[in-house]
N, C-alpha and C positions, 0 to 999 in steps of 0.2 A: 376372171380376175387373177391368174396366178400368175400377171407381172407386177402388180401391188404385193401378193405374197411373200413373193422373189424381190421385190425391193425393200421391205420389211426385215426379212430375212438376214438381207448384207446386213442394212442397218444397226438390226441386234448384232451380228458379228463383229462389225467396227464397235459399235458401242461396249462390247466384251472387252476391246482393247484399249479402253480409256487411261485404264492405268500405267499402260507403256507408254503412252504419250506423256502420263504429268510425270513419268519414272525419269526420262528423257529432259524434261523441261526441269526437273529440280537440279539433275547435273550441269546442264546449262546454266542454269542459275547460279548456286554453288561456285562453278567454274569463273562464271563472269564476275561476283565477288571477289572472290582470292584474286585474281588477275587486276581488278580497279583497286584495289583495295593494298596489295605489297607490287605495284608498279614496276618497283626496282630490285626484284629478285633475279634470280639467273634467268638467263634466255633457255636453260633445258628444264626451268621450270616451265617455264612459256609454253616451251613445246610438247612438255609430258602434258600440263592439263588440256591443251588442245588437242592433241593426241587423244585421249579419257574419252572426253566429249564427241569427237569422230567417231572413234568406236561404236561409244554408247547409240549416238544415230546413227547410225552407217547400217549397227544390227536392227537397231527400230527400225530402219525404210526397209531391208530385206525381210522380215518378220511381217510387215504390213504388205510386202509384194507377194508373198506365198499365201494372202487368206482366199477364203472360196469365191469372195465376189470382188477383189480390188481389180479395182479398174488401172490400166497402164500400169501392167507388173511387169514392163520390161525397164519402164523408166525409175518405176521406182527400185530395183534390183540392180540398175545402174548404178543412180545417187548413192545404195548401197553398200553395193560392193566400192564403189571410190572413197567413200566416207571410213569404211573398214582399213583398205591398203594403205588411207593417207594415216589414219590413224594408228596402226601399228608401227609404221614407219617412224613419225614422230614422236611415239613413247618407247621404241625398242631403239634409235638411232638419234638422239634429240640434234639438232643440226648446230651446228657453232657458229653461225654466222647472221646477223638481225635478215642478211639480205636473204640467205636460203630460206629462213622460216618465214618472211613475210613473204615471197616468192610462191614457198607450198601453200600457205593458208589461203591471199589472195586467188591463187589457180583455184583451191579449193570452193572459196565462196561463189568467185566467177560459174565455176561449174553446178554448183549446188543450186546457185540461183536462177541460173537458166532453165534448170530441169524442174524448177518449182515453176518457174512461169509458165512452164508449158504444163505443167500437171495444173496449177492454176487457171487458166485459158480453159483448156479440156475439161476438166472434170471440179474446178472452184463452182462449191456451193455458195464461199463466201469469197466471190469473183477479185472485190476490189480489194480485202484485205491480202488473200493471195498474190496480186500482183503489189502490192507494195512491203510486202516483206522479200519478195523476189527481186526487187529493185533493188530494195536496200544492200541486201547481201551483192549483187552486180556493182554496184556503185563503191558498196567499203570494198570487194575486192580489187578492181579497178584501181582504186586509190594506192591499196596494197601493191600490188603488183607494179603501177608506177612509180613508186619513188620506196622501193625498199628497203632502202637505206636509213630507214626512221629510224630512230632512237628505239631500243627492244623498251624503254618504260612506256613509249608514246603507242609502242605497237600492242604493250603489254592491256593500255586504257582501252583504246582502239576494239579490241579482239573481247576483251572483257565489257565492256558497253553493248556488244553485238549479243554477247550470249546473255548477258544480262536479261534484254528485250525478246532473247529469242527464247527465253527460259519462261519467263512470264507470259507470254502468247503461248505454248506449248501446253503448259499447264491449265492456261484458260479455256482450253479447245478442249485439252483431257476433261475438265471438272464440266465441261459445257454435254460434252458427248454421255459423260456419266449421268449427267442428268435428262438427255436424252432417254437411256436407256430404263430410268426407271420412268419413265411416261408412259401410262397405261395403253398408248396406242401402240408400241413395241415390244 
């Protein structure tokens, strides 16, 4: 039996890391608030708290690609390391223009959410939730990317609606997996 051992094992490991995930989902949150909530503040506000929020998951997927049993640590050290570059870009350089940041963000989700769908496919325990938060993010960045030209308040709703639900699900998964971990079978 020591591939149930071994898969016990990861399990308590991810489970250890439940609190980066809701650490993750409360920024998200947070983020998505301020942004739905002062619409019409500057566009290098825009881009500094989106910017925050990349970071902050960029170093969550590479912290979750270095543990001992994660599966697809190249994908996720990808999403990573993209989520990190875009994100320091965007809070050390904040862009002046609605069309270059809905440009970055949209490339951004476009690529975040492909690499989830395929970590979804692959290795989703919760197969259909996975693909339809990968959708989502494919679909608002699509939207982004074609018509960049929004209004930075429309882009500002937009981007903050997204983290809003992506903050909320993050946190659900962290509290769900914490409570994995105190189940006497782990």
């Amino acid at each position: 039996m020591p591939e149930i051992d071994l898969a016990q094992s990861e399990a308590r490991e991810l489970a250890s890391l439940w609190w980066l995930l809701a650490l993750v989902g409360l920024a998200s949150l947070i983020a998505g608030v301020i942004l739905v909530t002062k619409p019409s503040d500057s566009l290098a506000t825009l881009a500094v708290i989106f910017g925050i929020f990349l970071l902050v998951d960029g170093i969550a997927e590479l912290i979750k690609s270095l543990g001992r049993g994660a599966q697809n640590r190249a994908l996720r050290a990808i999403i990573g390391v993209l989520g990190v570059i875009v994100g320091i870009a965007l809070i050390r350089h904040p862009l002046h223009g609605v069309a270059a940041i809905g440009i970055v963000i949209g490339i951004w989700l476009v690529a975040a959410g492909v690499i989830r769908l395929l970590l979804a496919i692959a290795v989703g325990p919760r197969l259909l939730l996975g693909i339809v938060v990968a959708l989502l993010e494919i679909v608002a960045g699509i939207v982004i990317v074609a018509n960049p030209h929004i209004g930075y308040a429309t882009l500002a709703v937009l981007t903050g609606i997204w983290l809003i639900l992506n903050g909320i699900g993050a946190i659900a998964v962290g509290v769900a997996i914490r409570g994995t971990k105190a189940s006497p079978g782990l």
